[in-house]
C-alpha positions in Angstrom: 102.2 77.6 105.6 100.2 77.8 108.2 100.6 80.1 110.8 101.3 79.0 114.7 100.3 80.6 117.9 101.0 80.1 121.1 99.3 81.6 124.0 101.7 82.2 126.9 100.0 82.8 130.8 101.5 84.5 133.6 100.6 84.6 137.1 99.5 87.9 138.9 101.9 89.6 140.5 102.3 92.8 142.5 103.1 95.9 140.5 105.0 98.7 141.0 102.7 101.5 142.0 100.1 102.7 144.7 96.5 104.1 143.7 97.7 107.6 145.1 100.8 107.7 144.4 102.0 109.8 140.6 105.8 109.0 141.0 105.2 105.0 140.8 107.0 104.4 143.8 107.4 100.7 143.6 105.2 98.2 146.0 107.8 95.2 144.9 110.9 95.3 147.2 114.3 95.2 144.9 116.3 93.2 147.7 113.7 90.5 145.9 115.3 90.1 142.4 113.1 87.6 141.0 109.7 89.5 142.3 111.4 92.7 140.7 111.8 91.3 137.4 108.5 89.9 137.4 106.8 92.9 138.3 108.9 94.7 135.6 108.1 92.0 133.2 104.2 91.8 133.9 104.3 96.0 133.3 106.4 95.5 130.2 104.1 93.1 128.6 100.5 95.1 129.9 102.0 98.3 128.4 102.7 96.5 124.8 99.2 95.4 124.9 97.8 98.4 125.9 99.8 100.3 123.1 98.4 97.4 120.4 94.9 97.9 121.4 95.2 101.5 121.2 96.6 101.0 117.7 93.7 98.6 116.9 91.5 101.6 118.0 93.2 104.1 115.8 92.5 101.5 113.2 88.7 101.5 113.5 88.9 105.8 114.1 90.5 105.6 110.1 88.2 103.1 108.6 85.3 104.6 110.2 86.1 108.1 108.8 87.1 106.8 105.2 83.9 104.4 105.0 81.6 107.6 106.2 83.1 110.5 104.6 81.0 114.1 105.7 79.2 112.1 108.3 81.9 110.9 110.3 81.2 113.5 112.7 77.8 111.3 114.0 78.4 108.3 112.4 82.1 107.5 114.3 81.7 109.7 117.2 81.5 106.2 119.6 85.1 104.7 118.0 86.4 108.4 118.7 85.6 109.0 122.1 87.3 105.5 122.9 90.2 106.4 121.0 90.5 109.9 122.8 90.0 108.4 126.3 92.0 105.6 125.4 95.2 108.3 124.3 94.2 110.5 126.9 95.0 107.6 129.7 97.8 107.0 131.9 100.0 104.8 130.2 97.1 104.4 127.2 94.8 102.8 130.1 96.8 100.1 130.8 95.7 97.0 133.6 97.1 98.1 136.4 98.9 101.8 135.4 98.8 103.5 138.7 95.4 101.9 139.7 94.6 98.8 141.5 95.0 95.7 138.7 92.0 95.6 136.4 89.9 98.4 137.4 90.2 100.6 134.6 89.0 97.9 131.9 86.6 96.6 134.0 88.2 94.0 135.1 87.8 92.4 139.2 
């Protein structure tokens, strides 16, 4: 059976905090449902991905200690320090969590 995909695209829209601000004080006006849910949608779906690719990285950090054995220390110590900075992020480094959109993966 083969397998289908679908690849879904969603327009940019503001998010629901300030670069300075820790308490994520929402930029979105609720009096605005639709812009609301969007903004709460948009966050939903970044955070899933962010938590996926974080998963992905745990994924290498395991392979890469099993395939190397004693020398993981030098031989995985790149796929670590992603992993650990990665884990270590706001919301696992996710566009747009608490920074401008795209900044912290190099993004715009």
């Amino acid at each position: 059976m083969a397998e289908r995909r679908t690849k879904l695209e969603f327009k940019r829209v503001d998010d629901f905090a300030h670069e300075d601000d820790a308490r994520r004080t929402p930029i979105v006006d609720k009096s605005d449902p639709v812009a609301f849910f969007e903004a709460k949608a948009q966050r939903v779906r970044e955070r899933h991905v962010a938590l996926e690719q974080t998963k992905i990285l745990r994924e290498q950090v395991i392979a890469c200690y099993r395939s190397e054995g004693v020398n993981h220390y030098e031989n995985c110590k790149e796929v670590v320090t992603k992993y650990l900075a990665r884990i270590q992020a706001p919301d696992f480094g996710m566009v747009g969590g608490g920074e401008t959109v795209g900044t912290r993966m190099g993004r715009r």
